[in-house]
N, C-alpha and C positions, 0 to 999 in steps of 0.2 A: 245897377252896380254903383259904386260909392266911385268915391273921386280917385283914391289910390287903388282902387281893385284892378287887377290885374284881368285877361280872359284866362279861361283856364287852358292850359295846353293838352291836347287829347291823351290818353294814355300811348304808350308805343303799338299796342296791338290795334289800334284801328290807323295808325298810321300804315303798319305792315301790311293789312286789310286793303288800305289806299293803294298800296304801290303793286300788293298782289293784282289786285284790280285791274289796274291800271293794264300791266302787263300782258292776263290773260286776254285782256279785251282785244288787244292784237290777233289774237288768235280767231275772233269771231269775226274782224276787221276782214284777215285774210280770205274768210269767208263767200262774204260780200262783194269781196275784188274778185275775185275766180268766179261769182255766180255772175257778175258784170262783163266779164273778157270774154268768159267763156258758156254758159249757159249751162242748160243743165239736159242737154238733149245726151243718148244713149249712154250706156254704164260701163264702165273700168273693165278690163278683162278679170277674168276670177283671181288671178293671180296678184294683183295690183291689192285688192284689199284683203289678201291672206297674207303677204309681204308687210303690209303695214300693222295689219293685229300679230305679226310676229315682230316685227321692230315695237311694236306697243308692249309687249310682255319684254326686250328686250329692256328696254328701257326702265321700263317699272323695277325690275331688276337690278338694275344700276342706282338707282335712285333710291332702293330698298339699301347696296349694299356699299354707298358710299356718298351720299346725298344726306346722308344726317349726320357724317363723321366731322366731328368735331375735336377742337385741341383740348385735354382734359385741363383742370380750374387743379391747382395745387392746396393743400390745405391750410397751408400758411397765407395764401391771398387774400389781402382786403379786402372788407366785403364791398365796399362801391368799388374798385377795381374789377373784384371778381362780376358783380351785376352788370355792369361796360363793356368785360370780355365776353359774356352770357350773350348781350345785346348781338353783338357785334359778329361774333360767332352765329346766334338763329340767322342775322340777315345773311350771311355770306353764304349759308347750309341753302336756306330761300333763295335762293340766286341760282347755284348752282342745279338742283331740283328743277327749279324753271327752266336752266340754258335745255337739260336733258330732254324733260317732257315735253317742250315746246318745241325738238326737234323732228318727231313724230310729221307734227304740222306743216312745217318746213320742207321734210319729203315728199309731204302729199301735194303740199302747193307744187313743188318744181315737177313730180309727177301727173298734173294736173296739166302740167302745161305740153309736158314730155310723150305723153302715150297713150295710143290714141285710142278712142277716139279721145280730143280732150274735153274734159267735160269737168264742171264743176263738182260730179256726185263723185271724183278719183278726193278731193280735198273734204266732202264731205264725211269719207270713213277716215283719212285718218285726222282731221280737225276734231273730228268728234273724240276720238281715244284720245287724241292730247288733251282735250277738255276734260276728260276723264280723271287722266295722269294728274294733269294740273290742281282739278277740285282736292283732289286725294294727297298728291304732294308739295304742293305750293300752298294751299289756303293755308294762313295761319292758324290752325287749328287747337283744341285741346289737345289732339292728342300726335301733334308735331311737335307741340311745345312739350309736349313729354319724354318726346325719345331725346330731344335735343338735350336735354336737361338731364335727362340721362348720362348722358354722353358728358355733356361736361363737365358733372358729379360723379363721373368713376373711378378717377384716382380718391376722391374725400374731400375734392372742393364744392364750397355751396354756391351754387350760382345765383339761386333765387329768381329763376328764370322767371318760372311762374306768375309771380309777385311783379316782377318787373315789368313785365309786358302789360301787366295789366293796369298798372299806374299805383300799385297799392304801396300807402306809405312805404314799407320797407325799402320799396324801389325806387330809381329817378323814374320822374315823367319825359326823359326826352332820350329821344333814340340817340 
């Protein structure tokens, strides 16, 4: 690198990557603690993990029908305003998505510790469908960054989501 070069700043979508990461790994964390307190000696009653693959479809659900809604982009907005509402809007849709699918997890932990016998395999059904949820509605994906984009190109604004996230000149490089 020369004397005034600068490093380059990541694009946004591997930052988003970063913080998805970051997040789900909680999720595996919680894992770990419940395989540690509690062990993994005999299994959840039948009902414990039909309860949580039906909170897991509940969820999925919620996160289908209101976890990519977005404020629509006007078509008079500028277009680096509109690329910063675009931003701003995928992380806040990302967030939201996560609180949902990560609750799955959260039931099974407190489940885990609640009914008996307790045992760590109550956390691994529904840890695992949150994982599930998560890969599916949290990973910044192609094709999350679609719907979103979607979403906030419906009234006839251009967000450039796409572009954005991905560092490409059109867009800023910073989240």
């Amino acid at each position: 690198m020369g004397a005034n070069a600068t490093p380059a700043t990541p694009a946004p979508i591997a930052q988003l990557r970063t913080l998805a990461g970051a997040l789900i790994s909680a999720v595996v964390m919680f894992g770990v603690v419940a395989f540690f307190a509690l062990g993994s000696r005999g299994y959840p009653p039948v009902w414990v993990p039909a309860g949580l693959g039906a909170l897991a479809l509940l969820v999925h659900g919620a996160a289908e029908t209101v976890g990519y809604r977005t404020p629509a982009l006007s078509p008079g907005d500028e277009p680096e305003a509109a690329r910063a509402a675009g931003r701003a809007a995928y992380q806040s849709a990302m967030i939201v998505r996560f609180a949902l699918c990560e609750s799955v997890a959260l039931i099974a932990l407190v489940a885990a510790f609640a009914v008996e016998p307790m045992t760590a395999k109550t956390y691994l059904v529904g840890g695992t469908l949150s994982l599930l949820l998560l890969a599916w509605h949290v990973w910044p994906s192609e094709r999350t960054i679609r719907r979103v984009q979607a979403q906030l190109d419906r009234a006839g604004g251009h967000s450039d989501l796409h572009a954005t996230l991905h560092g490409h000149p059109t867009g800023s490089a910073l989240l």
